[in-house]
C-alpha positions as CSV (number, residue, x, y, z in Angstrom):
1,X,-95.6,-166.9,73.8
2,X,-93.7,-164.3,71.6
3,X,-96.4,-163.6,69.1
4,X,-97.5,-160.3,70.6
5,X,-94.2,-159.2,71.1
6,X,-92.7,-156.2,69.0
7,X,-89.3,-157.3,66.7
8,X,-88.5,-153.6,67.5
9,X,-88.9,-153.1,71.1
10,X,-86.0,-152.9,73.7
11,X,-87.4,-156.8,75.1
12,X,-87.0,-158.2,71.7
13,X,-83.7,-156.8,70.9
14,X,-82.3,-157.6,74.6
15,X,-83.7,-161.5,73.6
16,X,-81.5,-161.3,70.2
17,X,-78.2,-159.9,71.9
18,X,-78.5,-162.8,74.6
19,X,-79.1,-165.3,72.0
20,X,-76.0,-164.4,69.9
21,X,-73.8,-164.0,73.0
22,X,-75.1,-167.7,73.9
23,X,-74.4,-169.2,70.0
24,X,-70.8,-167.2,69.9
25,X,-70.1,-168.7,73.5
26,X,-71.4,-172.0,72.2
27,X,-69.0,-171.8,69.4
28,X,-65.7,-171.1,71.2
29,X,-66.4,-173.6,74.1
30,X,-67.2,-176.3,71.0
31,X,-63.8,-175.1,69.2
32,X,-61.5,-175.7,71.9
33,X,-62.9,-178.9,71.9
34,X,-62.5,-180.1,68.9
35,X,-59.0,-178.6,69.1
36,X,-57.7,-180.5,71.8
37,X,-59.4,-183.8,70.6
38,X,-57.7,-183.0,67.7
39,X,-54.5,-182.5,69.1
40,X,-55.2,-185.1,71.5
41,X,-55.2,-188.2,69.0
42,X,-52.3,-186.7,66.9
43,X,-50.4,-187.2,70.4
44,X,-51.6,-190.3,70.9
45,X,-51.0,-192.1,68.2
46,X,-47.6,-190.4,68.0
47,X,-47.7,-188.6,65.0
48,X,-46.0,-185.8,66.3
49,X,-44.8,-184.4,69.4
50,X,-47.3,-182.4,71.6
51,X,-45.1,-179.0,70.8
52,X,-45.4,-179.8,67.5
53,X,-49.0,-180.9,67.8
54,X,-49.9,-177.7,69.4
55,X,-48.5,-175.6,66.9
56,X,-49.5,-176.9,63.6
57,X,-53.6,-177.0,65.3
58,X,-52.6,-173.3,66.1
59,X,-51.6,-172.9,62.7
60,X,-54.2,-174.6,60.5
61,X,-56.8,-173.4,62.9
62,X,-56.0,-169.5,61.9
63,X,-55.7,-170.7,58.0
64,X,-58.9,-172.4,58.0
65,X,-60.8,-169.3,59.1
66,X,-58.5,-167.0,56.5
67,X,-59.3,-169.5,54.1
68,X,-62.6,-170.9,54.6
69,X,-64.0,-168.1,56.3
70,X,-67.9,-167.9,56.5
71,X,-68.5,-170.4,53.1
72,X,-69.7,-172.9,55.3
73,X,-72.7,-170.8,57.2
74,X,-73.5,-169.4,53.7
75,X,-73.7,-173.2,52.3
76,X,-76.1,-174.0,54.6
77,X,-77.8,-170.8,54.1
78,X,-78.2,-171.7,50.3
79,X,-80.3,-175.0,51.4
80,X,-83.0,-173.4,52.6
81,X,-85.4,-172.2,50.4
82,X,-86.3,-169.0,49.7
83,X,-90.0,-169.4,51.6
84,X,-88.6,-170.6,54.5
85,X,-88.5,-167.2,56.8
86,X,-92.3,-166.8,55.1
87,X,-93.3,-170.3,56.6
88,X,-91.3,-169.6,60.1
89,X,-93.5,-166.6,60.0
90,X,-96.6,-168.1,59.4
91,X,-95.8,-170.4,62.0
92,X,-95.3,-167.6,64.8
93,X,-98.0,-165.6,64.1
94,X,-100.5,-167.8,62.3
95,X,-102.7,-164.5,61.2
96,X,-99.6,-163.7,59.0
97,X,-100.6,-167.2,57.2
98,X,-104.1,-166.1,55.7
């Protein structure tokens, strides 16, 4: 479907904003989740109280970004072998494979 379509045209650009507006919104949505089930079962089981509860999720939350950063995204990069863009390629646009 977007075989014939140019990576540098205004369409194909437009399709790659869209997509990583959609991932980043993806993203937040799915961390507030996990936050508040987070949160959620440390208030549950009494652990701590929900001020408290709040506030160290608040707190690790920002640490585990200063900390951890983007290691995990490049771990995952570091799986993937070095031909696979070549094969996703050849995949698209099978003329690219011969």
């Amino acid at each position: 479907m977007l075989t014939h379509l140019d990576p540098t045209s205004t369409l194909a650009v437009g399709l790659l904003i869209f997509a990583l507006a959609m991932v980043l919104m993806f993203e937040a949505t799915n961390g507030f989740h996990d936050a508040a089930n987070a949160v959620a079962t440390v208030i549950y089981t009494k652990s701590l109280k929900p001020t408290e509860a709040v506030v160290w999720s608040g707190v690790m939350n920002f640490v585990g970004v200063l900390v951890g950063g983007i290691a995990v995204a490049y771990a995952l990069v570091e799986l993937l072998p070095a031909t696979a863009p070549l094969q996703l390629d050849a995949l698209v646009n099978p003329s690219l494979g011969s």
